[in-house]
N, CA, C and O of each residue as an XYZ file, in Angstrom:
352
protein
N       0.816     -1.200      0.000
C       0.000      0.000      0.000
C       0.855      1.257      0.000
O       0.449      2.374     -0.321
N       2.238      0.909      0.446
C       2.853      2.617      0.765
C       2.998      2.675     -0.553
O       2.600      3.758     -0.982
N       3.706      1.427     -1.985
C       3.877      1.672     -2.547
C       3.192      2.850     -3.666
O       3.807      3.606     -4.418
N       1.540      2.689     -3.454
C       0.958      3.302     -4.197
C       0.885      4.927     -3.405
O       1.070      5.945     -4.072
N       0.710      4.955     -2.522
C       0.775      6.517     -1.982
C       2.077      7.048     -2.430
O       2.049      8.040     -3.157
N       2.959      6.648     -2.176
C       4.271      7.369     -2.506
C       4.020      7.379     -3.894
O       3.784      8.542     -4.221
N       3.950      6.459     -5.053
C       3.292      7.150     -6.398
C       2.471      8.166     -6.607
O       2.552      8.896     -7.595
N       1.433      8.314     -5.488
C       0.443      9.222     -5.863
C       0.991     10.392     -5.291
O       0.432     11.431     -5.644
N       1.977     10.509     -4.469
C       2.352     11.681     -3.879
C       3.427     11.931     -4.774
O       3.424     13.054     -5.277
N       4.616     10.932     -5.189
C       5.715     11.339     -6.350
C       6.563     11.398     -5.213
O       7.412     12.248     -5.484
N       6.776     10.933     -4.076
C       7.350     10.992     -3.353
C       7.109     10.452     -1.697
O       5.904     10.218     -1.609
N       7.591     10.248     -0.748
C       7.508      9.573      0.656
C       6.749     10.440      0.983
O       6.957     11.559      0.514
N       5.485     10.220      1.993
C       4.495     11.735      2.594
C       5.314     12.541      3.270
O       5.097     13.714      2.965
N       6.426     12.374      4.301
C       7.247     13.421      4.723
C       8.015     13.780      4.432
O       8.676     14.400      5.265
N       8.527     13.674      3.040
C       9.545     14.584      2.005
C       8.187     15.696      1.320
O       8.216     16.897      1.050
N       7.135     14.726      1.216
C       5.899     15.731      0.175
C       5.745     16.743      1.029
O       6.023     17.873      0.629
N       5.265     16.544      2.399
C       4.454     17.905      3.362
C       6.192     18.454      3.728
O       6.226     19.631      4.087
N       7.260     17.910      3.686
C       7.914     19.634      3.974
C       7.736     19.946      2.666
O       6.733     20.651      2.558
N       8.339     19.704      1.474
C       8.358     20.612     -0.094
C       6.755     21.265     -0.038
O       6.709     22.264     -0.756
N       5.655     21.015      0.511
C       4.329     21.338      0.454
C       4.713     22.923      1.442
O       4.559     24.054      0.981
N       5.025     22.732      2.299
C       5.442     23.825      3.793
C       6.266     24.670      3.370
O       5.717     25.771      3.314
N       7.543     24.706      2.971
C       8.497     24.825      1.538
C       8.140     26.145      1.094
O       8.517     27.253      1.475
N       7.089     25.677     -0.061
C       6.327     26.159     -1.065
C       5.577     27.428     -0.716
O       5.643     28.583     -1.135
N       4.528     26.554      0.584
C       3.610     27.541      1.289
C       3.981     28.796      1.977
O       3.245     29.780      2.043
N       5.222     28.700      2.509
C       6.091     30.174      2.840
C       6.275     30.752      1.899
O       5.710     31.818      1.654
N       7.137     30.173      1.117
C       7.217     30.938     -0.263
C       6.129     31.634     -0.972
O       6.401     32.771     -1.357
N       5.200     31.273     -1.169
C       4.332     31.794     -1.863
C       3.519     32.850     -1.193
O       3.372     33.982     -1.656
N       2.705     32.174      0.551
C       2.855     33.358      0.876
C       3.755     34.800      1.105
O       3.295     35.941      1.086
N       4.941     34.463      1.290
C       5.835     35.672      1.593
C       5.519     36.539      0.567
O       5.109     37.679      0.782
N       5.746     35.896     -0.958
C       5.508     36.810     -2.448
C       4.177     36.967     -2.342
O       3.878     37.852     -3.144
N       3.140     36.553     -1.737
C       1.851     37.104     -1.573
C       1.602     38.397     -0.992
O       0.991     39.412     -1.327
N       2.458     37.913      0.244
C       2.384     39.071      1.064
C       3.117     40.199      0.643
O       2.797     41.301      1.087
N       4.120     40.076     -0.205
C       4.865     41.339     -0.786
C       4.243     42.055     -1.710
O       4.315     43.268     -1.905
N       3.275     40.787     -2.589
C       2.677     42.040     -3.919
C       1.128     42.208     -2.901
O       0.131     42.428     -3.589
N       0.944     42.139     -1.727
C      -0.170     42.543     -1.682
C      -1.756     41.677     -1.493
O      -2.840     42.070     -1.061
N      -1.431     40.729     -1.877
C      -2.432     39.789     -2.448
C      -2.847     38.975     -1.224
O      -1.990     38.415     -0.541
N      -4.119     38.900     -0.943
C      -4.800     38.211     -0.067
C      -5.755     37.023     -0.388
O      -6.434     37.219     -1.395
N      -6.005     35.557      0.391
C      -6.529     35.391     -0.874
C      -8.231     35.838     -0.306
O      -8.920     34.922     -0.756
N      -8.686     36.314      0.066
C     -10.435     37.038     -0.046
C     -10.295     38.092     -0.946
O     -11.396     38.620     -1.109
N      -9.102     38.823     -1.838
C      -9.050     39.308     -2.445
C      -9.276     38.705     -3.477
O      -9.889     39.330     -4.342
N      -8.849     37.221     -3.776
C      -8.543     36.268     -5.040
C     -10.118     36.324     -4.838
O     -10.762     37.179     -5.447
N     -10.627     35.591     -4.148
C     -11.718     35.035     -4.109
C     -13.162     36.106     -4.668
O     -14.200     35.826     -5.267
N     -12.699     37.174     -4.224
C     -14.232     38.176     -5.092
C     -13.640     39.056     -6.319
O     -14.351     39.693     -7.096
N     -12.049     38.983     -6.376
C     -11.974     38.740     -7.853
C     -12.226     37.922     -8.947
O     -12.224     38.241    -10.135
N     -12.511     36.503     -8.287
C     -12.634     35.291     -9.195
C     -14.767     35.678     -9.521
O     -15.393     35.638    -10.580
N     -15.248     36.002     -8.113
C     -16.397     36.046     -8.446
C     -17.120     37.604     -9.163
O     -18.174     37.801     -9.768
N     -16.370     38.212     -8.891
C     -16.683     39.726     -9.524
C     -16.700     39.282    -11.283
O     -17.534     39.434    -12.176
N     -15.301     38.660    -11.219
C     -15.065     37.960    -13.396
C     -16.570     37.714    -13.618
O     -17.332     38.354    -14.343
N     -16.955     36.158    -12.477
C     -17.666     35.138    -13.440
C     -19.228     36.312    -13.273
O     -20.062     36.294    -14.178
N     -19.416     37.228    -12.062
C     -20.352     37.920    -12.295
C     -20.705     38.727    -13.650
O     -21.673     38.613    -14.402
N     -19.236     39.848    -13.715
C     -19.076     40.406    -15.052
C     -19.670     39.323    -15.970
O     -20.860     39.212    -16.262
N     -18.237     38.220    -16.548
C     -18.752     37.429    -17.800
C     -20.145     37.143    -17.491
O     -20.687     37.552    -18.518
N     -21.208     36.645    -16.637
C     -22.575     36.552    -16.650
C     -23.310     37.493    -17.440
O     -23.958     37.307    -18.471
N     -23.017     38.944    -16.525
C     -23.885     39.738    -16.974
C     -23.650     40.182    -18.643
O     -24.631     40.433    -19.344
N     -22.277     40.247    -19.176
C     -22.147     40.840    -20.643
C     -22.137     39.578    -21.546
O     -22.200     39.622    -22.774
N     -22.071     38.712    -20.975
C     -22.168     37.189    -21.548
C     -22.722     36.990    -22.767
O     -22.331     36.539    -23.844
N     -24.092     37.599    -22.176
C     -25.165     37.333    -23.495
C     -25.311     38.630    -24.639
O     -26.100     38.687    -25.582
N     -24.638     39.289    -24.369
C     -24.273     40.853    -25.301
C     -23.336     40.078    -26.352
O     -23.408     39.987    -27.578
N     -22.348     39.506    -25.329
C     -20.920     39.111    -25.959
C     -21.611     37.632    -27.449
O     -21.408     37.748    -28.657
N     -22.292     36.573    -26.841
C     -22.615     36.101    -27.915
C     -24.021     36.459    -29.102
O     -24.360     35.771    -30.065
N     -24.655     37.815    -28.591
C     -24.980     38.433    -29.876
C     -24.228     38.875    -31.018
O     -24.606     39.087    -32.170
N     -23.092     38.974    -30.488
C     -21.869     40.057    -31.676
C     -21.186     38.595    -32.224
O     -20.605     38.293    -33.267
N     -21.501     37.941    -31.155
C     -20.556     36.309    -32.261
C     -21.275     35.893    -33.766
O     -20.846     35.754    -34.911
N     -22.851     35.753    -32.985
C     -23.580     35.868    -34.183
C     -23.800     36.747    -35.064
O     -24.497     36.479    -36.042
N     -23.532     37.336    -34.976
C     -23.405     38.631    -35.974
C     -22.494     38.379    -37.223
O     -22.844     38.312    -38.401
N     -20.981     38.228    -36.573
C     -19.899     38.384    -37.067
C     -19.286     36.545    -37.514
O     -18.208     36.009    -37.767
N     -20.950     36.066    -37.382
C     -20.949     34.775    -37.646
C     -21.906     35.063    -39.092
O     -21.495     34.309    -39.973
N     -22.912     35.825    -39.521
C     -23.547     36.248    -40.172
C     -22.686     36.505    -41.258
O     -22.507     36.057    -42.391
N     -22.056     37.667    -40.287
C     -21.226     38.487    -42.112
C     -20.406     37.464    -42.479
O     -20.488     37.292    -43.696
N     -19.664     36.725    -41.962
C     -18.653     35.701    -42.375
C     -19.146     35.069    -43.071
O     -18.602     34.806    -44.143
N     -20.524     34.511    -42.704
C     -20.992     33.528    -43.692
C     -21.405     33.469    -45.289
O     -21.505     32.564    -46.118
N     -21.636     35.214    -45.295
C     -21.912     35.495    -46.504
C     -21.086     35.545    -47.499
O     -21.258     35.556    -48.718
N     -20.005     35.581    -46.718
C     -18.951     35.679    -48.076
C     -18.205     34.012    -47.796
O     -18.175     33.490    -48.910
N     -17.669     33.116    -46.840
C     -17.579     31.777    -46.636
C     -18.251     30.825    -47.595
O     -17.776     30.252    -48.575
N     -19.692     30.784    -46.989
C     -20.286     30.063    -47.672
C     -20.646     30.143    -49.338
O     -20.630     29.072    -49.946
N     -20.902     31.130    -49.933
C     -20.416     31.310    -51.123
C     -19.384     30.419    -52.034
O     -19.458     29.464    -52.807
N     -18.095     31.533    -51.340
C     -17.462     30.459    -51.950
C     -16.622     29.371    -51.615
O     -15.682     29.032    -52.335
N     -16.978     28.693    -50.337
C     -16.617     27.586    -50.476
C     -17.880     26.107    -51.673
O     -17.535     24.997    -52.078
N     -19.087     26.743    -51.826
C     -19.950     26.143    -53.050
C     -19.484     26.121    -54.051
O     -19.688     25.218    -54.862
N     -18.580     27.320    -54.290
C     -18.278     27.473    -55.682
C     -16.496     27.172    -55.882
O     -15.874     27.357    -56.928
N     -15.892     26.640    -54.504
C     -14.588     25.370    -54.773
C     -15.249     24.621    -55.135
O     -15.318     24.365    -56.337
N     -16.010     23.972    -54.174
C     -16.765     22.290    -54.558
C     -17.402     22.024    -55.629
O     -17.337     20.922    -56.175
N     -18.428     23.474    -56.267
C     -18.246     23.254    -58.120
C     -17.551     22.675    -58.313
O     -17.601     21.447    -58.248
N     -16.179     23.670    -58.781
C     -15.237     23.462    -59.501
C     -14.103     22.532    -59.690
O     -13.410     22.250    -60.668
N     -14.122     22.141    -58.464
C     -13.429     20.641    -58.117
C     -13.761     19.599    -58.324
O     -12.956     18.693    -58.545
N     -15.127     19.428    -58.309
C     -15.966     18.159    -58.647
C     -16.161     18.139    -60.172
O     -16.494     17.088    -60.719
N     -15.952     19.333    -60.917
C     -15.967     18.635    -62.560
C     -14.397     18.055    -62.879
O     -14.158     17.489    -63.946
N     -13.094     18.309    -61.576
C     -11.880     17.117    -61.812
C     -12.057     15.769    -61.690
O     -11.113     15.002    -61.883
């Protein structure tokens, strides 16, 4: 059984949790230097998915749109390769 934990960890559990502890200073320290908290992360992550919600559906009107004009000139002529290829 250890065999498979130490696979799943990539390593012995008490080599993993210090490099884990390690890490976790580290990252906080550079957290703490630029500022960054994470309840800051956290209603930045939800402020995004709020934003993308609300313009979301603006955003895929203009897809279709610019799915529209494309098509008019696309579809065209890709009919008129497949003509012309099919009398080879």
């Amino acid at each position: 059984m250890s065999d498979g934990v130490n696979r799943f960890l990539g390593d012995t559990p008490l080599r993993t949790l210090v490099k884990l502890l390690i890490l976790s200073v580290a990252a906080g320290f550079l957290m703490s230097v630029f500022g960054l908290y994470p309840e800051d992360i956290l209603y930045g992550v939800r402020n995004f998915l709020l934003d993308l919600w609300h313009t979301g559906f603006a955003a895929l009107g203009r897809v279709g749109d610019y799915l529209m004009l494309g098509a008019v000139i696309v579809i065209p002529v890709f009919i008129l390769i497949r003509v012309l290829s099919y009398r080879r």
